[in-house]
GUGUNU-694562 format. One line per 4 residues: their letters; for each residue x, y, z of C-alpha. Coordinates in steps of 0.25 Angstrom, whole numbers, plus 5000, padded with zeros to 4 digits. Layout:
<nodes>
a	X Y Z ~ ...
</nodes>
This chain:
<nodes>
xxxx	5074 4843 5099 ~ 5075 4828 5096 ~ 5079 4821 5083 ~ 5066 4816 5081
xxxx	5060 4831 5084 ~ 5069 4836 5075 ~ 5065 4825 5064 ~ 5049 4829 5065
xxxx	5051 4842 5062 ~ 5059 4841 5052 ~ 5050 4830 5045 ~ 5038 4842 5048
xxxx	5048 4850 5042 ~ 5049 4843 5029 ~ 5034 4842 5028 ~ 5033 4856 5029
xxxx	5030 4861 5014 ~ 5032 4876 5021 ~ 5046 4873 5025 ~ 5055 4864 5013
xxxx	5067 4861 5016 ~ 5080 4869 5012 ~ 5089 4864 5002 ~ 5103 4859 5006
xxxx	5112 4872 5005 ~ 5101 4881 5001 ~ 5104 4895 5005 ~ 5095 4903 5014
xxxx	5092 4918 5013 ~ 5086 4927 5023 ~ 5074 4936 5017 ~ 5073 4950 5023
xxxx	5058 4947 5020 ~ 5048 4935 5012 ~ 5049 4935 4998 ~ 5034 4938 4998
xxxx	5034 4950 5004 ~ 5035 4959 4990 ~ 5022 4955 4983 ~ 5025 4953 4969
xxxx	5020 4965 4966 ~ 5030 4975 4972 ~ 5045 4975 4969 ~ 5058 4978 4978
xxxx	5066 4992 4973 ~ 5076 4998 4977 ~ 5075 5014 4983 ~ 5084 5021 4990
xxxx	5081 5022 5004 ~ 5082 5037 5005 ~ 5070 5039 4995 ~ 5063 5027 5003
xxxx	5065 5034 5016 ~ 5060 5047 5009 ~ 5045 5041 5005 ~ 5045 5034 5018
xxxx	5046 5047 5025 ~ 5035 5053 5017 ~ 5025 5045 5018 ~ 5020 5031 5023
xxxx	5016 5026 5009 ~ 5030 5028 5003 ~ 5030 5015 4996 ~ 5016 5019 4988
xxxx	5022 5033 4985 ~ 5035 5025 4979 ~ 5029 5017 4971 ~ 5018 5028 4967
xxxx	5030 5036 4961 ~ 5036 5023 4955 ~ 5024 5023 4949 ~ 5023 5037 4940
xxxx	5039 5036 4938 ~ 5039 5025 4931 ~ 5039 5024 4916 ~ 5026 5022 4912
x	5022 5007 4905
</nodes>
């Protein structure tokens, strides 16, 4: 690449509003996965992975059954 290539893309890069630039020192942090994948409406807990593996092996909609027995256990509002 030539300097003068170089310098066009990085003025395009500038102009980009999708792509800012990063801050001098800024600290960069792989995600496992994008912030939005957890809709707002659901939440991240912590279950032991033997009881995990024990609704995944009875059935396919483990998750539903989970939170279907959160549901009556918890305290009521």
């Amino acid at each position: 690449m030539t300097p003068e290539e170089d310098a066009a893309i990085t003025a395009d890069a500038l102009l980009d509003p999708d792509n800012p630039p990063i801050d001098e020192g800024a600290r960069l942090v792989p995600l496992d996965r994008p912030f939005d994948f957890i809709p707002e409406n659901q939440t991240t807990v912590l279950i032991d992975r033997d009881v995990v593996d024990r609704f995944r092996r009875a059935s396919s909609d483990w998750q539903e059954r989970i939170n279907t027995i959160l549901r009556e256990a918890a305290p009521a509002e």
